[in-house]
C-alpha positions, 0 to 999 in steps of 0.5 A: 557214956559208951555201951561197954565193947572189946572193940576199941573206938574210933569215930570219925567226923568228915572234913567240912565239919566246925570240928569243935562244935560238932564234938560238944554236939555228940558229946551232948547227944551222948550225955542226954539224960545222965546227971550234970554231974557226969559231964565234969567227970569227962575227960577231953584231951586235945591237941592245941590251945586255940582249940581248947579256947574254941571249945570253951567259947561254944560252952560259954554261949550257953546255955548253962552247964557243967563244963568236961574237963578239957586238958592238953596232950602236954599237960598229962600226967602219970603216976610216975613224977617225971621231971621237965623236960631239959632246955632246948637251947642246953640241948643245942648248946651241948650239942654245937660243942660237938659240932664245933669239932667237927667242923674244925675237923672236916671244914668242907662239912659245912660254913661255921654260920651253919653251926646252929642250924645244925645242932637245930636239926640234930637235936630234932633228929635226937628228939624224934628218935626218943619219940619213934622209940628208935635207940641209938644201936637202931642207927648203928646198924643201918647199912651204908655201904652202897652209899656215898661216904657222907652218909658213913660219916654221918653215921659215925658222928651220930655214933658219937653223939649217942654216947654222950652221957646223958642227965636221965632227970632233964629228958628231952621233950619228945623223950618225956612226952613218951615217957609221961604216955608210958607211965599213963598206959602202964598205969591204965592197964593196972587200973582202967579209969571208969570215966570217959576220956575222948582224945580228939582233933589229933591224927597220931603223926608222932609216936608218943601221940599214936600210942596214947591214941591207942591207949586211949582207944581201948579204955572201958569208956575211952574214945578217939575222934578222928578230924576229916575222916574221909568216909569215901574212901574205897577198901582196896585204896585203904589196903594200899596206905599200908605201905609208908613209902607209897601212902605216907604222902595220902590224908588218910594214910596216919588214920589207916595207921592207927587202925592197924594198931588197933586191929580195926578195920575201915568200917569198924570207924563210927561218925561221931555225930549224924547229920554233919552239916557239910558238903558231902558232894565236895568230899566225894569230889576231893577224895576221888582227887586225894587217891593215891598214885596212878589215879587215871583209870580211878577217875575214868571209872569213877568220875562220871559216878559223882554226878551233878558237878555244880553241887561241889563246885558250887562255892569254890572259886579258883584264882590264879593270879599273874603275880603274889602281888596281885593274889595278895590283893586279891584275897585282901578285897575279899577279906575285906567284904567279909568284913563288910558282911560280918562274915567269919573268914580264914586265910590258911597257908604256910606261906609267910611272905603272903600273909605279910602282904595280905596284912598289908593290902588290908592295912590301907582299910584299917582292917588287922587281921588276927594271926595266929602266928604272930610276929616274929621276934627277930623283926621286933625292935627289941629283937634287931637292936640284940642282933645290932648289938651282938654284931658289935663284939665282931669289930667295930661299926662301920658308917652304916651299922653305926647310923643303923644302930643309932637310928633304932627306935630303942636306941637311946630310948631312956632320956633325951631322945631328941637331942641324940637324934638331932646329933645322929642326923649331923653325924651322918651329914659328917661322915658323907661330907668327909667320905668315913665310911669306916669311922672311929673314935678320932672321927667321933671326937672331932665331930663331937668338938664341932658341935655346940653344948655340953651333950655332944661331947658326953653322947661321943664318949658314950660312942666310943666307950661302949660301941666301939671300944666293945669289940672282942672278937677272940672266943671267951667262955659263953656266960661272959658272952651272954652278960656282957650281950645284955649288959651292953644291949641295956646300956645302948637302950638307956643312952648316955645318960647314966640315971635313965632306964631304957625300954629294951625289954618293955612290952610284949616283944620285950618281955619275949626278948628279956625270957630268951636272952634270960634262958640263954644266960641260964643255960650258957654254962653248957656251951664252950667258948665263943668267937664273937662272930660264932656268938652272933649266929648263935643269937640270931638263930634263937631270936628268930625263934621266938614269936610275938602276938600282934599287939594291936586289937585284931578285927574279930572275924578276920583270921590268918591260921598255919595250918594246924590251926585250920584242922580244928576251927571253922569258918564261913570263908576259908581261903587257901593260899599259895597253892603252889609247889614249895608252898603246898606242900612245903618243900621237905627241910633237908636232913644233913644227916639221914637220907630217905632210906636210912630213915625208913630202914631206922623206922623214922619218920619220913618226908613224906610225912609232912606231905600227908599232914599238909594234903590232910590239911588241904582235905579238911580246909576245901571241904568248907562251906564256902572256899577259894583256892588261889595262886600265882602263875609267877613268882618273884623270879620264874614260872611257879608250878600249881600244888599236886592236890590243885593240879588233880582237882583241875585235872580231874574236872577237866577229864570229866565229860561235860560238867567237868570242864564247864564247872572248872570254868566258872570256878575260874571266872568267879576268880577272874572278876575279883582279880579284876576288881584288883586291878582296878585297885592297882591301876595307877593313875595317868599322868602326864610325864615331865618335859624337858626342863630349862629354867629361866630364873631372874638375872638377879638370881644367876650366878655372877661368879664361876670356877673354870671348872665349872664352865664345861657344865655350863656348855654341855648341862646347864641345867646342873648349874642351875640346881647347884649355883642357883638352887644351891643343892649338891649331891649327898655322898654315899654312906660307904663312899666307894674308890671311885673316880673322883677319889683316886683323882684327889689322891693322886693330885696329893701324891704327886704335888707332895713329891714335887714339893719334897724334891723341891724344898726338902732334897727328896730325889728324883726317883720313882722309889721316892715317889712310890715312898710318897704314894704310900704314906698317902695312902696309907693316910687317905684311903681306907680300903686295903685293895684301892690302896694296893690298886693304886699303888701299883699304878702309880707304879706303872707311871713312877718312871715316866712322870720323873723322867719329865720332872726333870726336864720341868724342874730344869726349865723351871725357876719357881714352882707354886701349887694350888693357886687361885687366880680372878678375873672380871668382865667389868662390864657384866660384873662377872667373875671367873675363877680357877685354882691351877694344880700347878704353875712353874715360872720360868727364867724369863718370867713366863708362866706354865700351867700344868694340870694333872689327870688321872683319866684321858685328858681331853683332846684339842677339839673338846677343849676348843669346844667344851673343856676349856678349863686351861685355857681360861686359866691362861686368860686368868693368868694373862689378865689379873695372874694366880696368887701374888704373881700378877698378869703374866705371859702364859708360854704354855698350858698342859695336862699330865695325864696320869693314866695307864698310858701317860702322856702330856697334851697342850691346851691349843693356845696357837690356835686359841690365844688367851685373848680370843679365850676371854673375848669368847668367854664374855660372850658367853657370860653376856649370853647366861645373862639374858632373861630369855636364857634356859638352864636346859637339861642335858643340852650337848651330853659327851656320851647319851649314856653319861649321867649327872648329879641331877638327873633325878631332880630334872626327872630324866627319863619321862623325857629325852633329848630330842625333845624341845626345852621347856623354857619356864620363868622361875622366881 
């Protein structure tokens, strides 16, 4: 196939090129007049499966042929049997038992929910130096001294980790996979295979790979096919790659590299095929843009030499867009036409979370794209319901991790689905109405004793066995963990039915579930014991690992490649996304335990590295036929800052005289009309906003009965009278009911009527420690968080003295104390009731009556209960009329709030100035006013405060108007 050479061979195809289709070109050229035979005898070794499965789909076309052999880099093999290579999660197991230690030992190191994290990057560190050939004693020898102490203890810890003894048959991947090139080259060497073998589509970044491609290179009939070999490349920039600090970040740089270990230089790189189809105009442009640093006078030396700029720029559209959002779209409507054309086209960028709103935005067509990442495991059912499941061990549920997990779709997924449903949903109906937001099995139970038939009692006892009862906090050996993890996952996925099977390992996304928790279980022997909470981060952090193919069929043309993928595969449209700094390149993980130098001075690999295999990425994908270069001048929170290769193409066609800069514009108006076909697209419709709201329903349907309480509404927002008396909505409670207001109101009415009760009927005395005693148990009783308890107490505290020395000047004047009663009255005329349920009524010796009512906040003045909160004295009206309980109509001598807050005090309702007579008189008036037809329930009609909210805003749509605007009366059936 070759004519035989001492020189190695290296060849070459130029960026642009469809990588795969134009090996199997030269590779026919080559074999044009040998036997077929021959072609099976060749030997093609490249890097990926998907292009593996590209070049079988090219010979598939036709026409009929013998098919080379085309292996992958990981399925060589050498003469010498090595033995697989050891588990990754062993690996990290044995290593977060060293880490654990240190932790323990040096907390400030790192939080415990970093363990796995950790031992995931020492791990990798360990595997690339088996790669890089680099020993332990490469490390030891490395020079801190002028360094920060981090770094010494670093080192002294990686001292540490490489004397663990090691099992030599389980090396670790990267340590087998230069061993298996080791073994294949020592036995190439002894006896040189006569057939050919083509590495191709790899560029040597890691160790292993560059000395096989070397190896390979000098076969007697050996060949290496270098992807997006810039052929524009001057000889003074290739001396300048020598240097790893100053030309690892270059495209070229692991060429230049290779070529060095061979001896060769630039020109001794053969194109592996002539007549490449691509746009050799562009590459020039791109190869300018690519030099390496400082570039300036290059460009101004070289620019006005590439000519006519319309060629290169021809096909390139520049978008930068306001927003992700609007590039998302963006790239989707051109996605879509694609479609439409039946054009083969590429979404290719590292950014995840663009690519999740591409997917999105071509969802609304109906269009999936076929993405070659995949889903990850961690956002699959089956992969939420482990970490639910795992986060049971810590302590049990509250309200919503408990609803959350009973809500899962795999959740109860053996039988009887929609009966565990419909008991879900009622639960949370339960826990909001009775404020639980840290429910246990009591709760459980009595709700479980409410409901009819007999699967709620079994459905609770199923809860409270095997959710709430599962919390084990305390460290136990791994392999305990792991069984008792799937046995308990499998159990919530079958549900309380004992002979159901669940469906938490069916599918694609199960069977990838079932294989990581399996491999974890078999390889737990070699953790140490965990805390339920360490267990947890473990599980997480190796189910975010796994990945998932799309299980819905994929549009065929429409593609979403990483960047790897992109090296190797050819497309009519390539577009590169997310060119932005962080997104291209991505920002360089931080190594917790080898700086930059150290790294350098180790011979490891550097940052840097994966700048230049991403600016080769960038290299290859610009050069295709047709290719938009996107991005947004915003992210999420602030002003983003364009790609270094973006920000030198720009650069450079605008220093260009002349066509520069007209090129660069048409670049960007050919994004500027698609951008603004996106807005069109997202430009919601006009509508009308709503107006002030004030219902006028039929009189049959308005309340004829209120509560005292509920007057104060009625006068300053009608329209949440409406919405709860008419339309019978309240408000849900939250899930976790926070200690708000409210609650510490309840709380502290039970406080205190419980201590007035006790210091009446049972001999309690008057104290404040008896009181705070009182407070206490209350507490302790009815609220669940620990620092509204402690919160309250002390305010309590702060009031204890003053309530009690007013106590006893009540409890002399008073001859019978009654609590919480409820009193009525009728305007006969109108047949409408008013009700009201006073905190506390003291008779006194001479019969008459005194209304008290405890508040926790500033009791309202004397005008506002005039005007608005006229709550005691319409109780005085009730009590003067019709009487509280049993007590019948009495003379009301007083009527006060206790105010309970940080300055207590005791303010009289103005019965001088507002005898209960007068109170009922107006109060009739107001009655017969909310019976008139012609009557609005208005909107926030006189507000306290414009800031204040109601329950209802959201249903009166406050906001799209205000209070200066005119009710709209509206008869409402």
């Amino acid at each position: 196939m070759f004519e035989r050479s001492e020189t190695p061979r290296l060849f070459g195809i130029p960026p642009g090129a469809d990588f795969p289709k134009e090996l199997l070109r030269g590779l026919n050229a080559r074999m044009q007049g040998r036997p077929p035979h021959e072609v099976a005898r060749v030997q093609l070794v490249v890097n990926t499966r998907r292009m593996a499965r590209r070049m079988r789909s090219i010979f598939d076309a036709g026409p009929p042929a013998l098919l080379p052999q085309v292996l992958l880099l990981t399925d060589l093999k050498g003469a010498e049997p090595i033995p697989p290579s050891i588990s990754p999660i062993r690996r990290r197991l044995e290593l977060i038992r060293l880490l654990s230690a240190l932790l323990d030992a040096e907390p400030d190191l790192a939080p415990r929910a970093a363990l796995y994290d950790l031992a995931d990057s020492l791990a990798k560190l360990l595997d690339e130096m088996q790669g890089e050939n680099v020993t332990p004693a490469d490390i030891a020898r490395l020079d801190v001294t002028d360094m920060s102490g981090h770094w010494a203890r670093s080192l002294r810890f990686l001292d540490i980790v490489n004397s663990i003894p090691r099992d030599g048959d389980m090396p670790d991947p990267e340590q087998r996979q230069r061993r298996v090139v080791e073994s294949l080259v020592a036995e190439w060497q002894a006896h040189p295979p006569q057939h050919p073998i083509i590495l191709a589509g790899s560029t040597g970044s890691r160790g292993a790979t560059h000395l096989l491609m070397q190896a390979v290179a000098r076969l007697p009939q050996g060949a290496v096919v270098l992807p997006g070999y810039d052929e524009h490349v001057p000889e003074a920039i290739w001396q300048r790659l020598d240097e790893p600090l100053t030309g690892e970040d270059h495209p070229q740089f692991r060429f230049r590299k290779l070529m060095l270990g061979l001896g060769l230089e630039p020109s001794d790189v053969t194109p592996w095929v002539d007549d490449v189809p691509c746009n050799t105009a562009r590459n020039r442009l791109v190869s300018l843009a690519m030099r390496p640093a400082p570039v300036t006078h290059q460009w101004l030396e070289e620019g006005p030499a590439l000519g006519d700029l319309d060629t290169p720029t021809r096909d390139i559209t520049l978008v930068k867009a306001t927003s992700p959002r609007a590039e998302a779209m963006a790239i989707a409507l051109r996605l879509r036409k694609a479609a439409e054309d039946g054009q083969m086209a590429a979404l290719i960028t590292p950014d995840r979370m663009l690519t999740r709103q591409v997917s999105s935005a071509l969802g609304r067509w109906g269009i999936v794209p076929d993405d070659s990442a995949g889903t990850p495991l961690q956002v699959t059912p089956p992969g939420r319901l482990l970490r639910q499941v795992a986060r049971l061990f810590i302590a049990p549920p509250n309200a919503v991790d408990l609803l959350a997990l009973l809500k899962h779709p795999l959740t109860h997924s053996g039988a009887k689905r929609g009966p565990h449903l419909d008991l879900t949903r009622k639960l949370e109906i339960y826990l909001r109405r009775h404020a639980r937001p840290m429910p246990d099995t009591d709760d459980l139970l009595a709700f479980a004793a409410r409901q009819s038939g007999e699967f709620a009692p079994l459905w609770a006892e199923w809860l409270c066995t095997h959710v709430f009862d599962a919390a084990a906090p305390e460290p136990i050996p791994l392999a305990s963990r792991v069984i008792n993890h799937i046995a308990l996952a499998e159990i919530v996925s079958r549900g309380c039915i004992e002979d159901a099977t669940g469906t938490i390992w069916d599918k694609d996304a199960g069977i990838e579930a079932q294989r990581i928790m399996a491999t974890l279980a078999e390889d737990a022997a070699y953790g140490s014991d965990f805390a339920a909470r360490d267990y947890g981060d473990l599980v997480g952090a190796i189910i975010a690992n796994g990945e998932v193919r799309n299980p819905e069929e994929p549009h065929p043309h429409i593609l979403i490649w990483g960047t790897l993928e992109a090296r190797v595969q050819g497309a009519d449209l390539v577009i590169l996304g997310g060119l932005n700094e962080g997104s291209w390149p991505e920002a360089p993980t931080p190594d917790p335990w080898l700086n930059r130098q150290m790294r350098k001075d180790a011979a490891l690999l550097l940052p840097e590295r994966r700048i230049g295999l991403s600016a080769h990425d960038f290299q290859q994908a610009i050069a295709a036929r047709e290719v938009w270069l996107s991005r947004s001048i915003r992210s999420q929170d602030a002003e983003t800052v364009p790609s270094r290769w973006l920000n030198r193409l720009t650069n450079l066609l605008s220093g260009l005289p002349d066509a520069g800069p007209e090129a660069l514009r048409r670049m960007e108006a050919k994004g500027n009309d698609w951008l603004a076909m996106a807005r069109l697209i997202e430009t919601p419709f006009t509508a009308p906003p709503a107006t002030r709201p004030a219902p006028c329903p039929p009189v049959d349907a308005r309340p004829r009965e209120l509560w005292a309480t509920d007057i104060r509404k009625l006068i300053r927002d009608p329209y949440a009278i409406y919405a709860k008396r008419i339309l019978r909505l309240s408000p849900m409670n939250p899930l976790m009911r926070e200690p708000d207001a409210l609650m510490r109101g309840i709380v502290s009415h039970e406080v205190i009527e419980a201590f007035v009760k006790g210091v009446c009927e049972d001999g309690l005395p008057n104290t404040p420690e008896a009181l705070l005693q009182i407070a206490s148990e209350v507490l302790e009783r009815e609220v669940p968080w620990g620092e509204a308890r402690v919160l309250w107490h002390a305010r309590l505290g702060r009031i204890a003295g003053w309530f009690t020395a007013h106590e006893a000047a009540r409890q002399m004047e008073a001859a019978q104390i009654q609590y919480e009663q409820v009193g009525k009255a009728m305007i006969a005329g109108l047949g409408f009731t008013l009700a009201a349920k006073a905190d506390r009524i003291d008779l006194d010796h001479a019969g008459r009556v005194h209304l008290f009512d405890y508040k926790t906040g500033m009791p309202p003045s004397k005008d506002q209960q005039a005007l608005f909160d006229k709550q005691l004295l319409l109780e005085s009206a009730i009590a003067e009329r019709e009487g509280f309980g049993t007590m019948g109509p009495r003379t009301v001598a007083r009527a006060v709030y206790i105010g309970l807050g940080s300055n207590p005090v005791e303010a009289p309702a103005p019965l001088d100035e507002n005898s209960p007579g007068q109170v009922w008189e107006e109060f009739t008036e107001l009655a017969r006013a909310w019976l008139e037809p012609t009557r609005g329930y208005t909107a926030r009609r006189a507000m306290f405060d414009m800031n204040d909210t109601s329950d209802y805003d959201l249903l009166s749509r406050h906001g799209e108007w205000d209070v200066t605007q005119d009710p709209d009366k509206r008869t409402v059936e």
